[in-house]
N, C-alpha and C positions, 0 to 999 in steps of 0.2 A: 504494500500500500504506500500512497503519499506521506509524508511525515516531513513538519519541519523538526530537526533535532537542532540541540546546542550538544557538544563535547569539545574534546581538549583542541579540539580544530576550528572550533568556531560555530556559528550559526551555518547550518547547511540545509538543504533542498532534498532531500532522500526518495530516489522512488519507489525503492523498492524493501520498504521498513517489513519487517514481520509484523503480519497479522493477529492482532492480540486473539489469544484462545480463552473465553470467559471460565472461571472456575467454580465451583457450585455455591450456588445464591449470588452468581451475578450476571448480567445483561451486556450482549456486545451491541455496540450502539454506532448507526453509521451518523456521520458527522453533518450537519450542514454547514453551519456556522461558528466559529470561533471567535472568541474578541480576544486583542492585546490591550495588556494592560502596567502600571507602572513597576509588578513584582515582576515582569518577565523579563522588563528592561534593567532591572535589577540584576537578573539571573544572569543576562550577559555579561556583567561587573562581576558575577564571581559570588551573587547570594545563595547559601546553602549548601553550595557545591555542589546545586544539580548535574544531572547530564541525561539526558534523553530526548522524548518526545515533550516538547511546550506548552503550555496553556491550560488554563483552568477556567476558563470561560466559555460555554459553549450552547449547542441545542442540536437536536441532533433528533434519529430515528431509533425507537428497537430494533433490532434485525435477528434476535436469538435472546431465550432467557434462560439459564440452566439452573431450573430446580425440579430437581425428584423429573425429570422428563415434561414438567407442564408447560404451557406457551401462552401462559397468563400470572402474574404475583399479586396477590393481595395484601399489602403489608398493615402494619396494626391498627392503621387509621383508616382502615378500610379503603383505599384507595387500590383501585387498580390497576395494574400496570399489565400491557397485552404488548405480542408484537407487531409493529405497525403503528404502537403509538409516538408522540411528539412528547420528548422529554429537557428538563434538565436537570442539572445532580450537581451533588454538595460536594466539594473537592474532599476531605477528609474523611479516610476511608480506617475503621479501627478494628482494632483485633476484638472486641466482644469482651474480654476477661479480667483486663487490668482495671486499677480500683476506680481508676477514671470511668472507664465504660461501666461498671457497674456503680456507679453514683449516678449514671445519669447524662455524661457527660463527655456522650463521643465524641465533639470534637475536640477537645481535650485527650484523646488516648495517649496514654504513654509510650506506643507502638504505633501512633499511626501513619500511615503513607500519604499523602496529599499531590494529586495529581499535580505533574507537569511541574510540581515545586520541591517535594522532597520524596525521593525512594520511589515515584510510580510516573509511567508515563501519563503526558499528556494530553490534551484532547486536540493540538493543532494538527491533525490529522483525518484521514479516510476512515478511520473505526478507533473506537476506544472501548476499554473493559470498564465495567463500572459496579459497587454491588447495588444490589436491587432498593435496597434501604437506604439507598444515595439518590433517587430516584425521583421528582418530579414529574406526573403531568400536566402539561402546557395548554391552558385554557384555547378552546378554538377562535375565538377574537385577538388572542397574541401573537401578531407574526412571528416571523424565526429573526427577525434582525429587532423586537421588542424583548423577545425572550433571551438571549446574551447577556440581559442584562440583570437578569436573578438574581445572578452571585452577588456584582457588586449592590444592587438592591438593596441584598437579604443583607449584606454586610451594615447599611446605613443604617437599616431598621436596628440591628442590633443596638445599635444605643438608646434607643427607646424601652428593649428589651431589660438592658442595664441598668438605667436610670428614670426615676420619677419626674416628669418635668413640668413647672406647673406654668400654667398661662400666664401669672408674673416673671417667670423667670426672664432676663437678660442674655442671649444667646448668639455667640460668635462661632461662626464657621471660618477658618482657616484656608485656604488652598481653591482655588476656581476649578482644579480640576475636574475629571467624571467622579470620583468619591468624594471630595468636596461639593458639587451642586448637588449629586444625588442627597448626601446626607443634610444639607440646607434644604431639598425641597420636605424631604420624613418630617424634620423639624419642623418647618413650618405649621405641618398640621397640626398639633400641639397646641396651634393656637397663642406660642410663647412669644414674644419678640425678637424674632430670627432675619441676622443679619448674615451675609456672606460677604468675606473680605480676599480680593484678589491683584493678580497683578495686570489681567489682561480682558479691554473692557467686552472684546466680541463673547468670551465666555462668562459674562457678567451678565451680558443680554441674555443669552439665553436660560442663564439663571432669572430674569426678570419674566421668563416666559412662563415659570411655574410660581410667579406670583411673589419671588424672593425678594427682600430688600437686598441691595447690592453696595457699594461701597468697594472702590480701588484703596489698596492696602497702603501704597502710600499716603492718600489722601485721609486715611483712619489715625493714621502716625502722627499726622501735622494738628490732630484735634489734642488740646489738654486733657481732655477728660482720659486717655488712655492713661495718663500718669496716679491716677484715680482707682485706678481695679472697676473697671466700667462693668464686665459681664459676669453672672454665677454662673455660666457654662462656658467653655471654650473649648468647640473640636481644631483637634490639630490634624489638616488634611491636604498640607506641604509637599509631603515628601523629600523636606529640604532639612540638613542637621542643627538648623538655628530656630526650625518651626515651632518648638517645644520652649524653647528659653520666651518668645516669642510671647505663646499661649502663657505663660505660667505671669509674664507680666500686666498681660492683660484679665486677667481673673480676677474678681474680690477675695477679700480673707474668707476663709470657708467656702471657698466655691470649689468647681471640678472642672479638673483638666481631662480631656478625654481624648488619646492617641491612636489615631485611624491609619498614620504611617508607616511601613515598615523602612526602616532609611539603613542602605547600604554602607556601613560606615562609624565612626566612633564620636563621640562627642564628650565636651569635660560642662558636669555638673554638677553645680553645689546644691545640695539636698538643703542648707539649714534654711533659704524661704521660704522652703514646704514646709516645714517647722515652723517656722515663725507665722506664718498667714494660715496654719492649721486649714493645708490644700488636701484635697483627695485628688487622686491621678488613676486614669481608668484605661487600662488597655483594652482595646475592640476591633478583634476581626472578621470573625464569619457570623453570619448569624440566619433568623428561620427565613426559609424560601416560601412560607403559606403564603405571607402577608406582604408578602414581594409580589409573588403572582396573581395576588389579589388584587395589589394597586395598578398593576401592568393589564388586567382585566379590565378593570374599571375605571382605567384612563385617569387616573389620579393624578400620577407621574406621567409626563410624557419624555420617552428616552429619544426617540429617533431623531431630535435635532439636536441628539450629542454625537452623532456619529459621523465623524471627520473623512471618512471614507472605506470603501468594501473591495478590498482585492482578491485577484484567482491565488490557489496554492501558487503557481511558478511565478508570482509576483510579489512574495511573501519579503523578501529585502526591500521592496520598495514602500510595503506597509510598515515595517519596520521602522525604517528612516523617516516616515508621516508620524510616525507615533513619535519620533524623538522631537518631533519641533513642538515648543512652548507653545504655541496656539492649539494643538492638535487634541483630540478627546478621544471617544473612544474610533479603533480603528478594527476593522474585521475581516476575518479571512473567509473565503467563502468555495466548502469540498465539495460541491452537489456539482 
């Protein structure tokens, strides 16, 4: 099959990957769509020290389901899954046993594989293996270039999952990018006062499309009131090593920092203003896909005028290079 890989050679074009063979309680799934995003650009820098097939962003077909011989799964939420349906799936894949998955709390396993980012291939490719319990289906009103966008979706929602947010709250978003508008627009519903602070004004419009207040980040800088601890929330959704020094200036005493970035890279921090402004700090990555594919159903969120552009597999270096330029959002690769 097609596959783009990264290994010790680089970004490559593969035509001829092995065909993943699903193993019992999971689904080989053909691929339509793929999205890149700012951890794979990462992955080329050398995060995690992948090496494989890329991406964890996708939608895609059943084409086979291997349990006990049937060619349908029912899994606990009664939700079916058939072959032939329109799916998408949770990148962390857990072994079942360790104390993590028995709390509750598979993505968290202490074993686990996470497509296209650590220990399992990705989904930039013609077929992916996936288990059945990672499994999404895709409402019939959400195309395949809406549905991409689950993951990071599910990922903004998680902070609502995390945290109580009340309609006084004060609320900074960080970063113009696709995790930063997406998680300004979650926010907004909330009802709170949610601002998104960026550096680039065409991706600011289109945060004004989902109703966001917007604010260019310099222009936030040049206001006194920053010097004031203006917000009790502030997501950090940079992807930059100063975005966090950043977020923690702009917080009141007792408020919460919330880190949606994974940044490539090391930074020097003094812990004692967390001490002293008694901050909570809240790591946030994956989170539920219901209430993602709920909003994508019900046109809550609209994704499609984040997408900066949709290439064939043997164009996959040129989607590449659209993703590395600062104006760009999300960009998609497309197997069909």
């Amino acid at each position: 099959m097609k596959a783009v890989v990264f290994n010790k050679n680089g970004l490559q074009l593969v035509d001829d990957y092995p065909r993943p063979k699903p193993k019992e309680g999971e689904a080989l799934l053909r691929v339509a769509l793929a999205g890149i995003c700012g951890t794979d650009l990462e992955i080329l820098e050398g995060y995690k020290g992948f090496e494989g097939v890329m991406g964890h962003e996708f939608c895609g077909v059943i084409e086979e389901i291997k349990k006990e011989g049937l060619n349908e799964y029912i899994d606990e939420d009664n939700t079916q899954l058939e072959v032939g349906a329109r799916v998408v799936g949770e990148i962390n894949c857990r072994c079942g046993s360790c104390s993590n998955c028995l709390r509750g709390l598979k993505s968290h396993c202490l074993k686990r594989t996470t497509i296209g980012i650590n220990g399992r291939d990705g989904c930039m490719t013609e077929y992916v293996a996936l288990p059945l319990e990672n499994l999404h289906p895709v409402p019939d009103p959400v195309s395949d270039e809406e549905a991409v966008f689950a993951e990071p979706l599910a990922a903004a929602f998680e902070i609502t999952e995390q945290l109580h947010i009340r309609p006084s709250d004060r609320v900074l978003v960080l970063g113009d990018g696709t995790l930063g508008i997406l998680s300004a627009s979650i926010l907004n519903l909330t009802q709170a006062d949610v601002v998104l602070a960026g550096k680039y004004p065409e991706k600011l419009d289109l945060a004004k499309g989902q109703k966001v207040r917007t604010i260019l980040l310099e222009d936030l800088l040049r206001q006194k009131e920053i010097n004031e601890q203006s917000f009790d929330l502030v997501v950090e959704a940079t992807g930059s090593l100063d975005g966090f020094e950043l977020a923690r200036r702009l917080v009141r005493s007792r408020g919460t920092v919330v880190l949606k970035s994974t940044v490539l890279g090391k930074t020097d921090l003094s812990l004692t203003p967390l001490v002293l402004d008694e901050l909570t700090v809240v790591g946030s990555r994956c989170g539920p896909f219901a209430p993602a594919l709920r909003a994508l159903e019900k046109k809550v969120i609209e994704v499609k005028p984040l997408i900066s552009g949709i290439y064939k597999y043997d164009q996959a270096f040129d989607a590449f290079e659209l993703c590395r330029k600062s104006t760009s959002l999300k960009v998609l690769l497309d197997f069909c």
